[in-house]
N, C-alpha and C positions, 0 to 999 in steps of 0.2 A: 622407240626413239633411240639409236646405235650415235653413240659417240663417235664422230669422225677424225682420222689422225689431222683435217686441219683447222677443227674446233679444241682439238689436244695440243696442239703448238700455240694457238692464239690463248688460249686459257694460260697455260704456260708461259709465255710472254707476258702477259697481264700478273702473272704473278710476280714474276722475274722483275718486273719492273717498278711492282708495291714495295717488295724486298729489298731492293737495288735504293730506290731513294730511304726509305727505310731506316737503314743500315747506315748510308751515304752521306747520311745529317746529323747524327748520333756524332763523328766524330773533330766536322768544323762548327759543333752547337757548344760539345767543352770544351774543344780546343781554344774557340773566342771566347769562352766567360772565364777561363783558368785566364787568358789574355788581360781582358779587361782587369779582372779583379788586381793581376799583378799589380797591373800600369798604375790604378789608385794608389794603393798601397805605395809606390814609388813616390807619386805624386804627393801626397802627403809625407812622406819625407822630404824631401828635395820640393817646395812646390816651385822653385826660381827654373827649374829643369822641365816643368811642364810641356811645353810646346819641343821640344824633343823627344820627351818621353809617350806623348799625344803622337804624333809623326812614325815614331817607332812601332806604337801601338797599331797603325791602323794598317801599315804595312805587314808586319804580322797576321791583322787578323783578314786581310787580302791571302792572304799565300794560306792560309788554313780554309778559305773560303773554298779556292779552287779544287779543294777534292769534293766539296758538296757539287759543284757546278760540273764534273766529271762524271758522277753519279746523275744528273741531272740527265745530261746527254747522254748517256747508258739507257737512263729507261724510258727516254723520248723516242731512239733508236728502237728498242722492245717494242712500244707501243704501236709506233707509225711503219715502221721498217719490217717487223718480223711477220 
């Protein structure tokens, strides 16, 4: 039983793509609780600023999301495409 070069790209894709997300969520996973925890922390000083500070927050952890969601499509790509 010979390993074929395109059982060696599919295996390879499938790893690319455990890696890819992997990796991929590692850093909108601290980027949003470093987020969150700031915004408390705020919020409990200031709580009259809440719903600014709420607003600011989710916006934030939108734009931190989108590198997970990048990694996402990367290794959907891998999966389906390669």
């Amino acid at each position: 039983m010979a390993i074929e070069g395109a059982d060696l790209i599919k295996a390879a894709a499938f790893l690319g793509a455990g890696i890819a997300m992997g990796l991929g969520a590692i850093g909108p996973g601290v980027g949003e609780g470093i987020v969150g925890g700031k915004a408390c922390e705020a919020i409990g000083r200031r709580p009259g600023e809440a719903g600014l500070l709420t607003r600011t927050m989710l916006v934030g952890q939108a734009v931190s999301e989108s590198t997970g969601i990048y990694s996402l499509v990367v290794a959907l790509l891998l999966l389906f495409v390669v």
